[in-house]
C-alpha positions in Angstrom: 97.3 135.1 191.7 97.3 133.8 187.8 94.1 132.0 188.5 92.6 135.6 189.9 94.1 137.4 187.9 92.7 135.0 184.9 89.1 134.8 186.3 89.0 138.9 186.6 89.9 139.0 182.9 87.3 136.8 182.3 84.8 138.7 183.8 85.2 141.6 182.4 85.4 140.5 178.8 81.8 138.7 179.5 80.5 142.1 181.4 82.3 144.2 178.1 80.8 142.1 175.2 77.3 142.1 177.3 77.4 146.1 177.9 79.7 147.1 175.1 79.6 144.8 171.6 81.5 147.0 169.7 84.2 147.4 172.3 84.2 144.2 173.1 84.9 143.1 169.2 88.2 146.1 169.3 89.8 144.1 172.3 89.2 140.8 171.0 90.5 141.6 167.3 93.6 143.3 169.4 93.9 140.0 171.3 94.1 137.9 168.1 97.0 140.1 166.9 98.5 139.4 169.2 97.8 136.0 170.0 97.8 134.6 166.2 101.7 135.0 165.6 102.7 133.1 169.0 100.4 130.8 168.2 101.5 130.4 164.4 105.2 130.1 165.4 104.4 127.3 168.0 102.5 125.7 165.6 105.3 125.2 162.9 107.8 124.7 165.6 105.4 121.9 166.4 105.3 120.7 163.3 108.7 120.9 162.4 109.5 118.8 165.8 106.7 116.0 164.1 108.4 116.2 161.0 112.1 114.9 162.2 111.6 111.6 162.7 110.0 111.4 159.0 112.7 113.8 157.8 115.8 111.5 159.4 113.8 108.0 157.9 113.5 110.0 154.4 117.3 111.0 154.6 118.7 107.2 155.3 116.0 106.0 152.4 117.3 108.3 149.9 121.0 107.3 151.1 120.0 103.4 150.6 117.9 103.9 147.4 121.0 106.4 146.1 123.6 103.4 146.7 121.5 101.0 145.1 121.4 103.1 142.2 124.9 103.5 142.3 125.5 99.2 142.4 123.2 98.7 139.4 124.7 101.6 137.4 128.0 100.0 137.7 126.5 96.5 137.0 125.0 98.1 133.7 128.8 99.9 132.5 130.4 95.9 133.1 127.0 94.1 131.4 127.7 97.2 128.6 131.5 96.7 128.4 131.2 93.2 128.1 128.8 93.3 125.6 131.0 96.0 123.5 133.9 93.2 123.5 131.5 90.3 122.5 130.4 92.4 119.6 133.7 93.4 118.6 134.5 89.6 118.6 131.7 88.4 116.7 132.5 91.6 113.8 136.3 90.1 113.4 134.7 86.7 112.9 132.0 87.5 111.0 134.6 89.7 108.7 137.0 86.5 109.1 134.3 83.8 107.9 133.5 85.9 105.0 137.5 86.1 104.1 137.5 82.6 104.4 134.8 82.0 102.0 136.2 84.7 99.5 139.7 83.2 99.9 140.3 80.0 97.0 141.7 76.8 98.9 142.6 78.4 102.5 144.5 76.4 104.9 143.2 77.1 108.6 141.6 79.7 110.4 143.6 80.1 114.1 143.5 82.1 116.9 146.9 84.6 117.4 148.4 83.7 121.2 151.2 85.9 121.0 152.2 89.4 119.0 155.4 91.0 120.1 154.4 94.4 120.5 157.6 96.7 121.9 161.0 94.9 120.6 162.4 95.7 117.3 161.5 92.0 116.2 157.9 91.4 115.3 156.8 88.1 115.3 153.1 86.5 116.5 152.3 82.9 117.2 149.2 80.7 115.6 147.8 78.0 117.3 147.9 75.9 114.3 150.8 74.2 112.7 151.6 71.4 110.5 148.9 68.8 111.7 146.3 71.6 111.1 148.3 71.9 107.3 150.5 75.0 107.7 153.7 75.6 106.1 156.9 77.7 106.3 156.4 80.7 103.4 152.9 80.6 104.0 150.7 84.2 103.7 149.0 84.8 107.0 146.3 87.9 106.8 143.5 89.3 108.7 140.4 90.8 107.4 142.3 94.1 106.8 145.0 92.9 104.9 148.2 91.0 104.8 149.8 90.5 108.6 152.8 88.5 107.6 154.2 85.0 106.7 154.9 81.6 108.5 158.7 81.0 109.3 158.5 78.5 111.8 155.9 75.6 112.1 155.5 72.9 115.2 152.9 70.3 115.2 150.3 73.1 116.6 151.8 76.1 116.7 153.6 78.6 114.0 155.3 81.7 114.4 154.9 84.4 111.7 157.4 86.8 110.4 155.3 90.2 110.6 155.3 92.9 107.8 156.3 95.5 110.5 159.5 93.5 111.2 162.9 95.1 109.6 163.3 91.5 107.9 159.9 91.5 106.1 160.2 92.3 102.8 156.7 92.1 100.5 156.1 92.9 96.6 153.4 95.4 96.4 151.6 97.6 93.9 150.3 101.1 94.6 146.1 101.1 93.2 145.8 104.0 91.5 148.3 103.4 88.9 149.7 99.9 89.4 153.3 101.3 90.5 155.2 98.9 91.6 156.8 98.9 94.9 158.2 97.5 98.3 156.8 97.4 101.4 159.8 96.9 104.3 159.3 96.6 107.7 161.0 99.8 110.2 160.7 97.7 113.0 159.2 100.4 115.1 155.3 99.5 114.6 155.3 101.4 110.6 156.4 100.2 107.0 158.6 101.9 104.6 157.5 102.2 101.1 160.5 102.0 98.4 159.9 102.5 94.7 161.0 99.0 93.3 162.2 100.8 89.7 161.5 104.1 88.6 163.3 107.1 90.3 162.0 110.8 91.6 158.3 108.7 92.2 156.3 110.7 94.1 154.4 109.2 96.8 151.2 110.9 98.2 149.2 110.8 101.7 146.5 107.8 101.3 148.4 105.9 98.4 146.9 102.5 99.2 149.2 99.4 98.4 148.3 95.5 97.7 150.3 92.9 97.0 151.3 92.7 93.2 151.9 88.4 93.5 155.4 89.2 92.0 157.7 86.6 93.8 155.0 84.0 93.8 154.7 83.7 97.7 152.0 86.5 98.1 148.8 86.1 96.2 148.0 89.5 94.7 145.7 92.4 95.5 146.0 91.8 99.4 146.0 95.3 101.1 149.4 95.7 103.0 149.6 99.7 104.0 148.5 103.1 103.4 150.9 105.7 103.0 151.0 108.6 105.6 152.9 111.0 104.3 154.1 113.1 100.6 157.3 111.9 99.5 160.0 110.7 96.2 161.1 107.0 96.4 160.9 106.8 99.9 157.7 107.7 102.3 156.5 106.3 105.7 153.3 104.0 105.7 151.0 102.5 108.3 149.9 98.5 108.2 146.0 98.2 107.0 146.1 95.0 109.6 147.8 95.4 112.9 148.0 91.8 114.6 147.8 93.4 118.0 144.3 94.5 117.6 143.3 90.6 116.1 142.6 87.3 117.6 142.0 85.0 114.4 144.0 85.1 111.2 143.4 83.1 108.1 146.2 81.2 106.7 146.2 80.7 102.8 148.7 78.6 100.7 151.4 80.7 98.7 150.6 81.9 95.2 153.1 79.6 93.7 153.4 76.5 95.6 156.2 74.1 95.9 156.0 70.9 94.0 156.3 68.7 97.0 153.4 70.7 98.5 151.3 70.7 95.2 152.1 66.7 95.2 151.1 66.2 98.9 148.0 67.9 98.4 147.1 65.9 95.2 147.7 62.5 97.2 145.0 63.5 100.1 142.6 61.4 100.3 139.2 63.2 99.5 
């Protein structure tokens, strides 16, 4: 009945746009209306069905190409990172070589092993000690400025008495004026400024303070703190060099020797 009822339709479209053009061209522009939107719509479902398996390769392309971009990102942030801390080395040992060529006679250059960073008692450790030339009352400073003094010496190693230890006691001088001063350790990671003489001194935020070479065992104009706070006699200060942020120091021989070092370095062989 479908094939009849095709082959009648047929037949009379051929017998209409023989007999009839005009009519013939109403019907077939009413068949295309109607015609062109089922045919549209199973043309982009068809389509859309050809397009999945490129759509689902795409997704899992994107996935792997996003991942991989995700690896190497992270590979770029450690390369970075690691590059940050060799730079940072190399500035501290640039700064360090230049101290050492700056400083008159110094004794060694050595790494710092060990800086107590939370008890009350500050104290670091050198990997140098008396075969390398080091001495008890021997300076020990960074680039930045004084970080304490030997106290203890073994054939390589020597521990250093901190200026942020309650024990350390240093001769300084404030820059502006010459004002003499102390600089005592609190013990609690800052050092306390004292007037050494005059009374009602007042102290101001920034006051810079270097060692003044009174007590011959600092040599003079080594920066040891900046003050952080306005205040008479008395005022709070942070250390220009904080041995927890170094890994070299430079030790130098004290402004006034003792005789028996003077005498052993005058029988050295050169």
């Amino acid at each position: 009945m479908v094939a009849v009822g095709g082959a009648l339709i047929a037949v009379a479209l051929l017998l209409l746009s023989t007999l009839n053009p005009p009519a013939y061209a109403v019907v077939r522009g009413a068949f295309s209306e109607l015609v062109t939107p089922i045919a549209s719509g199973a043309d982009g479902m068809r389509r859309g069905l050809s397009g999945i398996p490129s759509g689902i390769g795409s997704f899992w392309g994107v996935r792997e190409e996003n991942a991989r971009l995700k690896a190497e990102l992270e590979a770029n942030k450690t390369l970075i990172e690691h590059a940050r801390v060799v730079t940072r080395d190399n500035r501290r040992l640039r700064a360090l070589v230049k101290l050492r060529d700056r400083v008159a006679d110094p004794v060694v250059a050595a790494r710092i092993v060990y800086a107590s960073g939370s008890s009350t008692r500050r104290f670091a450790t050198l990997n140098a000690g008396s075969w390398q030339g080091v001495r008890a009352g021997q300076p020990v400073r960074g680039p930045d400025g004084l970080i304490g003094r030997v106290v203890e010496v073994s054939p390589n190693t020597a521990r250093i008495l901190l200026v942020l230890d309650p024990e350390s006691v240093v001769p300084v001088r404030r820059i502006r004026d010459g004002l003499p001063a102390i600089a005592a350790g609190r013990g609690d990671g800052q050092i306390e400024i004292r007037s050494a003489g005059e009374a009602q001194v007042l102290f101001e935020p920034g006051d810079t303070f270097v060692t003044s070479g009174t007590g011959g065992l600092f040599p003079p104009n080594i920066a040891v703190a900046v003050a952080l706070e306005r205040g008479r006699d008395t005022i709070k200060a942070r250390a220009t060099a904080s041995p927890d942020m170094l890994d070299y120091a430079l030790v130098q021989r004290a402004f006034f020797p003792e005789a028996s070092d003077v005498r052993a370095r005058e029988a050295a062989p050169r």
